[in-house]
C-alpha positions, 0 to 999 in steps of 0.5 A, spaced: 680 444 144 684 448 139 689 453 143 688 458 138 688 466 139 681 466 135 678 464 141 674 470 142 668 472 143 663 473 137 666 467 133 662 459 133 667 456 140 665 449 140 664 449 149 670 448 152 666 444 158 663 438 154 670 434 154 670 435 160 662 433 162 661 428 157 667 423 159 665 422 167 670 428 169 664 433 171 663 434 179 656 433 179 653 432 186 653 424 186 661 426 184 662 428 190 665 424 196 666 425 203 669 422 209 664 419 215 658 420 208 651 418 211 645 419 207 638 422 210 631 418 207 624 424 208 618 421 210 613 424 206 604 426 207 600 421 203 595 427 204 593 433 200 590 436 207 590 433 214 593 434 221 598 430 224 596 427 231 602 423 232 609 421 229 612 415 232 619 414 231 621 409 236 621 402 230 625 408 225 629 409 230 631 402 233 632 400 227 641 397 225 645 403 222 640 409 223 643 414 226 638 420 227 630 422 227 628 429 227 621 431 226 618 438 227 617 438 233 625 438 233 624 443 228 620 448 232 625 446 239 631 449 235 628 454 233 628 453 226 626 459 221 620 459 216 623 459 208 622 466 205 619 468 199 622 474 196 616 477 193 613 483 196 606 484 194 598 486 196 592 483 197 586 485 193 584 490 198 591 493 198 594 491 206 601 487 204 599 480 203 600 474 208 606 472 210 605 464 210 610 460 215 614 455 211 617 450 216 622 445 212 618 439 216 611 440 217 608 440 226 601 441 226 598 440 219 600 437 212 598 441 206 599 437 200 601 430 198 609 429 198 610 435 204 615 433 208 614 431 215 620 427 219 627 426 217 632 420 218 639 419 217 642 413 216 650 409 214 646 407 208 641 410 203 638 404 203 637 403 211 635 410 210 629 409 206 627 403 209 628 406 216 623 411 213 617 406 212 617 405 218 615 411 220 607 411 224 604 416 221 597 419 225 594 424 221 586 426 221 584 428 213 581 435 212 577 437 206 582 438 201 583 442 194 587 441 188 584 445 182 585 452 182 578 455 179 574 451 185 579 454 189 576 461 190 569 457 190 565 458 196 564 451 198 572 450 197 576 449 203 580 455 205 587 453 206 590 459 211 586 464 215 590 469 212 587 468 204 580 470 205 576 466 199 585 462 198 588 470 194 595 471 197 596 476 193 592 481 187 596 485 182 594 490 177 598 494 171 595 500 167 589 505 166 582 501 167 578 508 166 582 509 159 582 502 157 574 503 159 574 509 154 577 504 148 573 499 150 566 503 149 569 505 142 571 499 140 569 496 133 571 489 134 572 486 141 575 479 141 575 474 147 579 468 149 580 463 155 586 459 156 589 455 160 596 454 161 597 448 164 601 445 171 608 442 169 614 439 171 621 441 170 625 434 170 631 437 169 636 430 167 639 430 174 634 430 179 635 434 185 639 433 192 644 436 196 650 434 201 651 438 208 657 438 212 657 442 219 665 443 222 669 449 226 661 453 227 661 453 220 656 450 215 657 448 207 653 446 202 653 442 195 648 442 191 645 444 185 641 452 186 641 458 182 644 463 187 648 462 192 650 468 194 642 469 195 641 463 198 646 464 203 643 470 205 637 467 207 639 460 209 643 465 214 639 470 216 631 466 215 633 460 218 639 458 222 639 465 224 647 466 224 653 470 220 654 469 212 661 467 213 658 462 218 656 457 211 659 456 204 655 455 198 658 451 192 654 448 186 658 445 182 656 441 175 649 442 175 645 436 171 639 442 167 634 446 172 629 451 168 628 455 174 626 449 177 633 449 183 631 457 184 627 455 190 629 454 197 627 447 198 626 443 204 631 439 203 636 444 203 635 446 210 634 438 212 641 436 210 645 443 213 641 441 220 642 433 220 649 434 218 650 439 224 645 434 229 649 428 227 657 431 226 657 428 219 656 430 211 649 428 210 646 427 204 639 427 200 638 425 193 630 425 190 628 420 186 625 421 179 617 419 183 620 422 189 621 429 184 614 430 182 611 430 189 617 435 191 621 439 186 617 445 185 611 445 179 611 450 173 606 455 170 598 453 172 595 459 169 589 461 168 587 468 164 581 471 161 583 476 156 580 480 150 582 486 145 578 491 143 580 493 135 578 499 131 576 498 125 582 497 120 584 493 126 588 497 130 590 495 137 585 499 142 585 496 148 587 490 152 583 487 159 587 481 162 585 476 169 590 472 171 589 466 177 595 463 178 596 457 182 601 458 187 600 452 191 600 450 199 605 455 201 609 460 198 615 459 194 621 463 194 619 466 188 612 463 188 609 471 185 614 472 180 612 469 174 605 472 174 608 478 176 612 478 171 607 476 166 603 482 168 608 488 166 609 484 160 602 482 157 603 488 151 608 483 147 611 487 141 605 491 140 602 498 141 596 498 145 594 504 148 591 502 154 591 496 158 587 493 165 590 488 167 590 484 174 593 476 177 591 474 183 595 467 186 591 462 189 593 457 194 592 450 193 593 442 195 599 442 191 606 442 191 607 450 190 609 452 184 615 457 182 618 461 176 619 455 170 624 457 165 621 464 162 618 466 169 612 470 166 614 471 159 612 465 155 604 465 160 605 473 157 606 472 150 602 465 149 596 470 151 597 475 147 598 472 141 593 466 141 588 473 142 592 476 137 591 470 132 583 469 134 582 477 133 586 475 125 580 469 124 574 472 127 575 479 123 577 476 116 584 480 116 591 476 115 595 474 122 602 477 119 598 484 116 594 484 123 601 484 127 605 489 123 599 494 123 601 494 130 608 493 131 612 498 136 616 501 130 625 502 131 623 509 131 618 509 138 624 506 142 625 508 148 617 506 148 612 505 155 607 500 154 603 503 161 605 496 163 610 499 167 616 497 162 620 501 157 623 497 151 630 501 150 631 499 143 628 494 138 628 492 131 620 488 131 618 488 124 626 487 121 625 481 125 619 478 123 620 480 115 626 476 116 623 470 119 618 470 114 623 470 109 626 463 113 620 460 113 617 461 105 611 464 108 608 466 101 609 458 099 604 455 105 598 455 102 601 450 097 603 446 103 597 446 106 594 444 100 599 437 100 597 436 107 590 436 105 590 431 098 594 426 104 588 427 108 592 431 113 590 438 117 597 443 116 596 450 120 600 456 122 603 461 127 607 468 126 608 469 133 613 476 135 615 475 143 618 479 147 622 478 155 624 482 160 631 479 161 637 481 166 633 486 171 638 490 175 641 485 179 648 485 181 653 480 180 661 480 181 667 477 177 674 476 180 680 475 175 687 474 176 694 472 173 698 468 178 706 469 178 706 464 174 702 466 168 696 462 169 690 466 169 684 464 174 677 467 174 671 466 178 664 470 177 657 469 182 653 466 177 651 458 177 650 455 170 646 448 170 649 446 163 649 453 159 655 454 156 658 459 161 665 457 162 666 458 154 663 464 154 667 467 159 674 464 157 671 467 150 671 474 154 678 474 157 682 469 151 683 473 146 684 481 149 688 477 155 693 473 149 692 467 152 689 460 150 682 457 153 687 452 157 691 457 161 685 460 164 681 457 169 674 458 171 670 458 178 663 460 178 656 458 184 662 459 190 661 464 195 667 463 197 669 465 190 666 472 189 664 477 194 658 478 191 654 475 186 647 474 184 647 467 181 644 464 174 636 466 172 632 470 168 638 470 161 642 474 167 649 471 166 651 474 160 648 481 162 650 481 169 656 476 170 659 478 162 659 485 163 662 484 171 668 480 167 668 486 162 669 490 167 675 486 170 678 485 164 680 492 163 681 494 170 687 489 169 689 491 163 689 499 165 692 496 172 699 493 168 698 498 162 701 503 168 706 497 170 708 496 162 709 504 162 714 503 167 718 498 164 717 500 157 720 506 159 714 510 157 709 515 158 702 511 160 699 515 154 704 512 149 702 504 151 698 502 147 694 495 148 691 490 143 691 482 143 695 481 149 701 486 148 703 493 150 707 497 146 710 503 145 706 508 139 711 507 133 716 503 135 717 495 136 718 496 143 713 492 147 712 487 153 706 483 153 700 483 159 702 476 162 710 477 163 708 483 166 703 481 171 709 475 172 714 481 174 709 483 179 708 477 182 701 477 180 696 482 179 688 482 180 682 486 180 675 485 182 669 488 179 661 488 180 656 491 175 649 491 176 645 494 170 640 500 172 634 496 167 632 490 164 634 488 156 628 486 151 630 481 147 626 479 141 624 473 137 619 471 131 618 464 131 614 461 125 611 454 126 607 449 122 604 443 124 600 437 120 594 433 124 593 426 122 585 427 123 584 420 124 589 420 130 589 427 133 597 427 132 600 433 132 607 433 127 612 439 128 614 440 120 618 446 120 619 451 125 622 457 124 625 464 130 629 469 128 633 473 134 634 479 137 639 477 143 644 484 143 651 482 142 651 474 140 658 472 144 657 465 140 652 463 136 653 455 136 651 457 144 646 461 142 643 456 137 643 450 142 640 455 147 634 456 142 633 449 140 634 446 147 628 452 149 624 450 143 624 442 145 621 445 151 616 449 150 613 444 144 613 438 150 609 443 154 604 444 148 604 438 145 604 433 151 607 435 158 601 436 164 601 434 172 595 430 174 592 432 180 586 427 183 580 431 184 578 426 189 584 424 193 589 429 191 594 424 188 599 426 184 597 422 178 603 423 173 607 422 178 612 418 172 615 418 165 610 413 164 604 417 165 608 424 165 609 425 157 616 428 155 618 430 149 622 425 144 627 427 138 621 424 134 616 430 136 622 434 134 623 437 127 629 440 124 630 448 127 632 454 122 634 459 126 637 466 124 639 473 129 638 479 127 642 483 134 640 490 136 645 492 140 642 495 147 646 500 151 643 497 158 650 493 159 658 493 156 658 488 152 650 489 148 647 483 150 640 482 152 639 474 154 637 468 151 636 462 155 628 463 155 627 465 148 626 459 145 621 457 151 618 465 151 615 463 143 615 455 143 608 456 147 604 461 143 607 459 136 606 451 137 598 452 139 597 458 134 599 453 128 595 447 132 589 452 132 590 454 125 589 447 123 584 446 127 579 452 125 574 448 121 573 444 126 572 449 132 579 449 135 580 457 135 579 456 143 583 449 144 588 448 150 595 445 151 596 439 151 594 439 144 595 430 146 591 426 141 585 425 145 584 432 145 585 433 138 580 427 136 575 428 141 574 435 138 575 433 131 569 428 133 565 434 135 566 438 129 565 432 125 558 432 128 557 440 127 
């Protein structure tokens, strides 16, 4: 990595971890060894529902090398707490929703396939596995459900006596009396059903966590999104004791898309095992034992229609949203349909909105925020309507959307969802994604696509989300007597780039190189306070907390260069790394004064008082093979609205990676569930379809920044951004191509089946 001074933020830093990363000298958990290791195997229900009549452990725990059995009745002897979700939320008449237990290992009944049951520890992870089929299992099946619109369904079995008809929880936003109004008065009403299917997260590293027990106090090591939350919960939940009692430490992270934001079982298992046994334990899921336990995503589905006055004028919205939670509640299992509540009216103007989510209990693993976290379920809905709208009216989708765009000069604007966007530019950004993407140049490819006997389609899709809620977060910087430069931030990246970024803000201003300053982040022994890496928060919360710190320090030793300068304080002036007195050569730099004093540091914490909106516009086009269904990506087009890009190579690779994503999920990614058995179906990657750089086309990306006031540095987020447009853009060009054959209303996956077989019918029409 070059040492020179233009390392600084704004400029193309290739990321200084890499090196590091891809030459085997990470820290991800499989890097870390401890003396006395031992290693724990989960025994896991075969069953979507059932009661558990006995365990038996003798043969488990008779067998060479096993070095402790727990199950849940030890759980419930200890006392353990139930795993807490976050989201305060109502039921549909208005009470505070049902507070579900969520024990780490099931005692009386098991609630779908994959739960964990009973826990062995053992000198290997082969005997701890072995050592796990020999668990005898009693269990007495009971009805069971796994698809979310039978759930509600009078016959449907009712998973807790607390969820009448299965609803945990029932949200709305809006004027449903206005929105009536609009609707009565409506020139054209359009309506569209979707489905947002389950899918899972499969981050490159799959989950597991190493516990280790000694003095009274805990440690953990693993991959979580926060650990400073994490601790508290764990502490004051579960093992019920004092925060300084447990230590979080993340490390190296192998990729989590919101997935490790949830308190998973494990977590606590290996914490109490480590504490029961008197040695570090261990747990590591398999990639089939991954779909059965990681936490699932999305599972959606919405009712919407959109009223429209004559010349196409946005009028009204109504939206119905069924979420598919799960068996139990997840740590922020309501999060991603609330999310998706507040943000249904996208870019656009629409003067009134009815909108509602209800979340459903399931026989299925529980779901929680998926990369995006309510943004991407939000825009997919309203912009397949808005292009279902364009078709059934007869007016062009890119004229459609601009006649309702929120103007620059509306802003701040209260779309009545309960959001206040404080600035935006939505119709430059579409303009100039319009001009990327030769718009005016597709009918001609549409054209060639058809002399090759081929379907080509289009999407025009303006996103928007709601990224770094106010939420604190503290950083520490430090210059040792050494000169060194130490600085440790709350946040907990899984392979975003934070390190480059945070070196970026301190290099330059600081007149230090990347490799003088040594960087901790996802430690609480670190940070006071932090509040960890989700929903495109580090930059906003985590940079500005950094910014902050750093002109503390400065301000600090400017009063301390003062003194040794000989000067008055307000004639220092301070610019890249060096203090110097106005008007004269005299001067000292900010290193060599914090090594006369020893050392100097100063704490920060930020929080902001809103959220940032940033904005895209991402334009697709796909081809069709009608003879197969295949669906190509030719050519896919975003234009970005971040606030202050600190890097654009990282910003770039945050967008394509978010792309990626999202395209798998439109084009090939779902869970399975057996309607039957309650089997997981796609249970692995040759039955779980994930993208490859074949499905992928070439990204041209550009950025079109509006700086928002929300936070020092002017960012807004962008590691959900690509997702957030992927899903609306990839589908609306799919539909597009397919609206000869009736494909307006078609679903993700647009897999080859579904397309052929509705290719098939329209032949037929």
């Amino acid at each position: 990595m070059s040492s020179e001074i233009s390392f600084v933020a704004g400029a193309p830093v290739q990321r200084v971890e890499d090196e590091r990363l891809l030459t085997g000298s990470g820290q991800f958990l499989d890097d870390r060894q401890f003396p006395d290791l031992c290693y724990a195997a989960i025994v896991r229900s075969p069953h979507p529902h059932a009661r558990i009549i006995n365990v038996d452990i003798a043969a488990a725990q008779a067998m060479p090398g096993v070095l402790l059995v727990l199950t849940g009745e030890d759980y419930a002897a200890d006392r353990l707490g139930s795993i807490p979700c976050q989201d305060a939320c109502r039921s549909r008449d208005g009470s505070q929703r049902a507070d579900l237990p969520f024990p780490a290992l099931a005692r009386e009944r098991v609630l779908y396939v994959g739960e964990a049951v009973a826990l062995v520890v053992a000198e290997t992870e082969v005997i701890a596995r072995d050592a796990a089929e020999l668990f005898d299992v009693t269990y007495e099946p009971l009805p069971a459900n796994t698809n979310l619109e039978r759930a509600t369904e009078n016959d449907s079995p009712i998973l807790w006596s607390q969820c009448p008809a299965n609803e945990v929880f029932y949200a709305t936003q809006g004027d449903p009396q206005s929105t009536d109004t609009e609707f009565s008065s409506a020139a054209h009403i359009v309506h569209q059903r979707l489905v947002n299917q389950r899918v899972s997260a499969n981050p490159l590293e799959a989950r597991g966590y190493i516990g280790r027990f000694s003095n009274n106090k805990y440690e953990l090591y693993g991959g979580v999104h926060s650990p400073h939350l994490f601790r508290t919960q764990l502490t004051r939940d579960v093992f019920r004791i004092e925060e300084n009692q447990l230590r979080i430490v993340t490390g190296d992270v192998g990729g989590s898309f919101g997935m490790r934001g949830a308190m998973f079982a494990e977590i606590v298992l290996v914490l109490w095992a480590a504490q029961r046994v008197g040695r570090p334990v261990k747990w590591a899921a398999s990639r089939t034992e991954s779909f059965v336990s990681d936490h699932h995503g999305r599972d959606v589905i919405s009712n919407a229609e959109l009223a429209l006055d004559e010349v196409g004028r946005f009028l009204g919205l109504r939206v119905s949203i069924m979420t598919n939670m799960g068996a139990y509640l997840s740590i922020k299992g309501p999060r991603s349909p609330l999310n998706a509540l507040t943000l249904l009216a996208g870019c656009y103007k629409i003067p009134a909105c009815d909108v509602n989510a209800s979340g459903v209990m399931t026989n299925t693993v529980p779901t929680a925020p998926y990369r995006g976290a309510g943004g991407p379920e939000a825009a997919y809905i309203i912009e397949r309507l808005i292009d279902k709208a364009a078709k059934e009216i007869g007016i062009d989708r890119v004229d459609l959307r601009r006649r309702n765009l929120i103007a620059a000069e509306d802003m701040p604007y209260d779309t009545g969802l309960g959001l206040t966007y404080d600035c935006g530019a939505f119709e430059e950004v579409m303009d100039k994604a319009l001009e990327l993407a030769d718009y005016p140049g597709f009918e001609a490819r549409r054209a060639s696509s058809e002399k090759a006997g081929k379907r080509r389609g289009i999407s025009v899709c303006n996103v928007l989300e709601q990224t770094g809620r106010p939420s604190i977060e503290g950083a520490d910087l430090r210059i040792g007597a050494d000169g060194g430069v130490t600085l440790a931030v709350g946040t907990a990246p899984q392979g975003q780039g934070h390190e480059t970024i945070f070196k970026q803000l301190v290099c330059e201003t600081l007149g230090v190189t990347p490799e003088q300053v040594s960087i901790t982040t996802g430690d609480t022994a670190a940070t006071v306070v932090g509040g960890g890496t989700f929903n495109s928060r580090s930059a906003v919360c985590g940079g500005a907390a950094v910014e902050i710190a750093k002109q503390k320090l400065i301000e600090r030793c400017r009063e301390l260069a003062a003194d040794r300068l000989e000067a008055a304080i307000e004639d220092v002036e301070f610019l890249s790394g060096m203090f110097q007195i106005m008007g004269t050569d005299r001067r000292i730099s900010l290193i060599d004064v914090a090594i006369t004093e020893g050392g100097v540091g100063e704490a920060a914490e930020f929080s902001p008082e809103a959220p940032t909106f940033p904005q895209g516009c991402h334009i697709c086009e796909v081809e069709i093979d009608i003879e197969t269904g295949t669906v190509s990506v030719e050519r896919y087009i975003t234009v970005d609205d971040v606030g202050t890009v600190l890097n654009p190579m990282t910003l770039e690779g945050q967008i394509h990676g978010g792309v990626a994503q999202g395209i798998g999920q439109a084009l090939l990614e779902q869970i399975h569930y057996d309607p039957e058995s309650g089997q997981i179906l796609s249970g692995s990657f040759m039955d779980y379809a994930m993208p490859r750089a074949g499905d992928i086309c070439s990204f041209t990306s550009g950025s079109h920044p509006v700086l928002t006031k929300t936070n020092p540095l002017g960012v807004k987020g962008a590691g959900e951004a690509g997702t957030v447009g992927a899903l609306p853009a990839v589908m609306c060009a799919v539909a597009d191509a397919l609206a000869e054959y009736g494909g307006g209303d078609i679903d993700m996956p647009a897999t080859p089946d579904r397309i052929w077989q509705l290719l098939a019918q329209g032949s037929e029409r």
